[in-house]
C-alpha positions as a Markdown table, in Angstrom:
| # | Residue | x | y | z |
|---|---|---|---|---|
| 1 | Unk | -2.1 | -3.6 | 9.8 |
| 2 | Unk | -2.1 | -1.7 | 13.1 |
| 3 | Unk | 0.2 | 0.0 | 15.4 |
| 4 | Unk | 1.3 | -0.2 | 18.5 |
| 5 | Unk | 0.5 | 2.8 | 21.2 |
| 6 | Unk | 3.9 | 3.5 | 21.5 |
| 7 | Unk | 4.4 | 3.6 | 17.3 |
| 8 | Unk | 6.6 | 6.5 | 16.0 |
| 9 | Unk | 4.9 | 8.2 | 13.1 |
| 10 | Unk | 6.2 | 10.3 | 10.3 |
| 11 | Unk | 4.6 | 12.8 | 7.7 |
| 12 | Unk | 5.2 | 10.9 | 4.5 |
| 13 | Unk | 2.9 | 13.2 | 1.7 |
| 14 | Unk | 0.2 | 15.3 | 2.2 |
| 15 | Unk | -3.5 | 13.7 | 1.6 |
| 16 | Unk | -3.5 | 16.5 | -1.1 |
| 17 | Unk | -0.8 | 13.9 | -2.9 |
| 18 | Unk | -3.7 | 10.7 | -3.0 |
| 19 | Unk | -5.4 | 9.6 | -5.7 |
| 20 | Unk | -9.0 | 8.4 | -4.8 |
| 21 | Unk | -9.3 | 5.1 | -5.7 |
| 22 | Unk | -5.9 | 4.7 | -6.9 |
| 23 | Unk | -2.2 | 4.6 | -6.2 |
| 24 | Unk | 0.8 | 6.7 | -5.9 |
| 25 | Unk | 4.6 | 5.4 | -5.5 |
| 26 | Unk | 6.5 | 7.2 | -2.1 |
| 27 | Unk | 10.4 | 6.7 | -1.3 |
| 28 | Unk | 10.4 | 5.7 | 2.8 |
| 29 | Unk | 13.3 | 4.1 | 4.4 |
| 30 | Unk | 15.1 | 3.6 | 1.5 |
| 31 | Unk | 12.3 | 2.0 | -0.3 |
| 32 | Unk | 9.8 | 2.8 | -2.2 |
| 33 | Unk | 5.8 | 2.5 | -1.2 |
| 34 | Unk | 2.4 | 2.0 | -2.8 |
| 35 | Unk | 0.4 | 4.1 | -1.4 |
| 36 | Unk | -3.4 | 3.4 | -2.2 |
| 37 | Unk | -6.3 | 5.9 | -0.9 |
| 38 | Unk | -9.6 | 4.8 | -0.6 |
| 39 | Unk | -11.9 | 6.9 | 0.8 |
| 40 | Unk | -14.7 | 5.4 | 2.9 |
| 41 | Unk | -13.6 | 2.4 | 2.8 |
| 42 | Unk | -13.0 | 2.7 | 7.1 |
| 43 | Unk | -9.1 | 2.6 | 6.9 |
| 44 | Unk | -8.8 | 4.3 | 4.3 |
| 45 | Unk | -4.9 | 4.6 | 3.4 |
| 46 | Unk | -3.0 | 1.5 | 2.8 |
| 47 | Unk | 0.5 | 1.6 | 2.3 |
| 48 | Unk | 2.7 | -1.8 | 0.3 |
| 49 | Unk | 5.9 | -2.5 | -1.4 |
| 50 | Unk | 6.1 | -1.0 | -4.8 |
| 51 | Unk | 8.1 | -3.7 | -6.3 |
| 52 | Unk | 6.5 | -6.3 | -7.9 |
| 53 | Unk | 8.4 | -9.5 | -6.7 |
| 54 | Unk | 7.7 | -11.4 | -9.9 |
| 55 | Unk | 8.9 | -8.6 | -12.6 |
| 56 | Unk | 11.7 | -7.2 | -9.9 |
| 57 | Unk | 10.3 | -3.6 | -11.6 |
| 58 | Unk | 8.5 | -1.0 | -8.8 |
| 59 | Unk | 4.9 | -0.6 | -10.7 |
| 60 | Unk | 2.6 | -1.8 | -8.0 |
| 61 | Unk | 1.3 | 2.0 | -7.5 |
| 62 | Unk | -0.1 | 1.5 | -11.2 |
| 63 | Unk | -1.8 | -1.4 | -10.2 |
| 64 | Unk | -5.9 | -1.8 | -10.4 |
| 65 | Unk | -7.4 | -2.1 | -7.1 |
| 66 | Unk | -10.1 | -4.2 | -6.2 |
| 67 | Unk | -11.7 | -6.5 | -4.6 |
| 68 | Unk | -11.4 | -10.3 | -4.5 |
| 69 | Unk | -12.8 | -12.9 | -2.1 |
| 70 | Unk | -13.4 | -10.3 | 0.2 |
| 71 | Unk | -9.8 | -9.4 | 0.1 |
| 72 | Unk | -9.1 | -5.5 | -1.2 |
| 73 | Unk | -6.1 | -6.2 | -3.4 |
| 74 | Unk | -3.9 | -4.7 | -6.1 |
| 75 | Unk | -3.4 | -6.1 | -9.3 |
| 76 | Unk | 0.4 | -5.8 | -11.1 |
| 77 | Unk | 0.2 | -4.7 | -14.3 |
| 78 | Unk | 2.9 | -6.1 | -15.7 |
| 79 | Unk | 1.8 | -9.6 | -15.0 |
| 80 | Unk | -2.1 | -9.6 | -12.6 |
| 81 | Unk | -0.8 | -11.4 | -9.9 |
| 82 | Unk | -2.8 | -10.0 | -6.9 |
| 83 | Unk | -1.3 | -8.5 | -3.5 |
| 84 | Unk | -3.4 | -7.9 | -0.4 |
| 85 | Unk | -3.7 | -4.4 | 0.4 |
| 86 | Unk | -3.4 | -5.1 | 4.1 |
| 87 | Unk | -1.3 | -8.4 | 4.0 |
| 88 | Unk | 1.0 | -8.0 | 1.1 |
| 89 | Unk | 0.4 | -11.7 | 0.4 |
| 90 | Unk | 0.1 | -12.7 | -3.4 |
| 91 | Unk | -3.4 | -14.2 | -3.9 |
| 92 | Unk | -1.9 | -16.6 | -6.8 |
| 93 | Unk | 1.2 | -17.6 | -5.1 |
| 94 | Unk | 1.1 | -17.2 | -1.0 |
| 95 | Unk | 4.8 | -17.8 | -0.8 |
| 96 | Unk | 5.7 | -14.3 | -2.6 |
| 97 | Unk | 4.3 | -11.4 | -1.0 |
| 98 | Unk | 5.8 | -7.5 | -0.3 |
| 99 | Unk | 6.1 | -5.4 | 2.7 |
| 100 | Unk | 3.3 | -3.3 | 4.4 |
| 101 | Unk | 3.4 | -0.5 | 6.5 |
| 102 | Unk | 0.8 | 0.9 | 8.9 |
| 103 | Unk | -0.5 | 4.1 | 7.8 |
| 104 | Unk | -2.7 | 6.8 | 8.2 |
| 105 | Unk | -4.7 | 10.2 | 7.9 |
| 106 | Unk | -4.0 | 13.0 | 10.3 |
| 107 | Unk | -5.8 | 16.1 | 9.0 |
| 108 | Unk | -4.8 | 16.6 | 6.2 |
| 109 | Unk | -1.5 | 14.8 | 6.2 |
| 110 | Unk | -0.1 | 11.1 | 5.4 |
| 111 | Unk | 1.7 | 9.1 | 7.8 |
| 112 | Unk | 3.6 | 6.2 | 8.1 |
| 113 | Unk | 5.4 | 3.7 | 10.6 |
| 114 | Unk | 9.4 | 4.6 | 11.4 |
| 115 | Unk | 10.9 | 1.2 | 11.5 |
């Protein structure tokens, strides 16, 4: 997901916070947020709902990531239903998906969209 030129950014963590190759949860806007870091992988950052719409519970940053059909996805681990890293949409069930947020790296901080 991209931004607009005229987006307003915030520092949400430092890059220092990332886990490669796996996610951490963030509070934003009253939410919180899966972050996932994946380094060379061009965007890098990717930034989703942490609650799992089919549990209700916020474990999506515990999720495995991976790849399938092309599609870089997250898989719950409560119950392995698969959410696009840069859609939010379930891969089992198209009508359930979770928010997404653009993100990025900026030196060596974090930073998200302000709604």
């Amino acid at each position: 997901m991209t931004a607009n030129p005229n987006t307003v950014w915030k520092k949400l963590c430092n890059k220092a916070d990332l886990i490669p190759f796996s996610g951490v949860a963030a509070w934003h806007e009253g939410q919180q947020v899966a972050l996932f870091y994946l380094p060379g992988n061009g965007n890098e950052v990717f930034a989703i709902g942490n609650n799992d719409p089919f549990s209700g519970a916020n474990v999506l940053a515990r999720g495995i990531v991976g790849d399938l059909k092309g599609e870089l996805v997250v898989a719950s681990p409560l119950y392995k239903q698969h959410f696009s890293l840069t859609s939010g949409i379930c891969q089992e069930d198209a009508e359930k998906q979770v928010p997404v947020w653009p993100v990025r790296l900026k030196g060596d901080d974090v930073e998200i969209v302000v709604a």
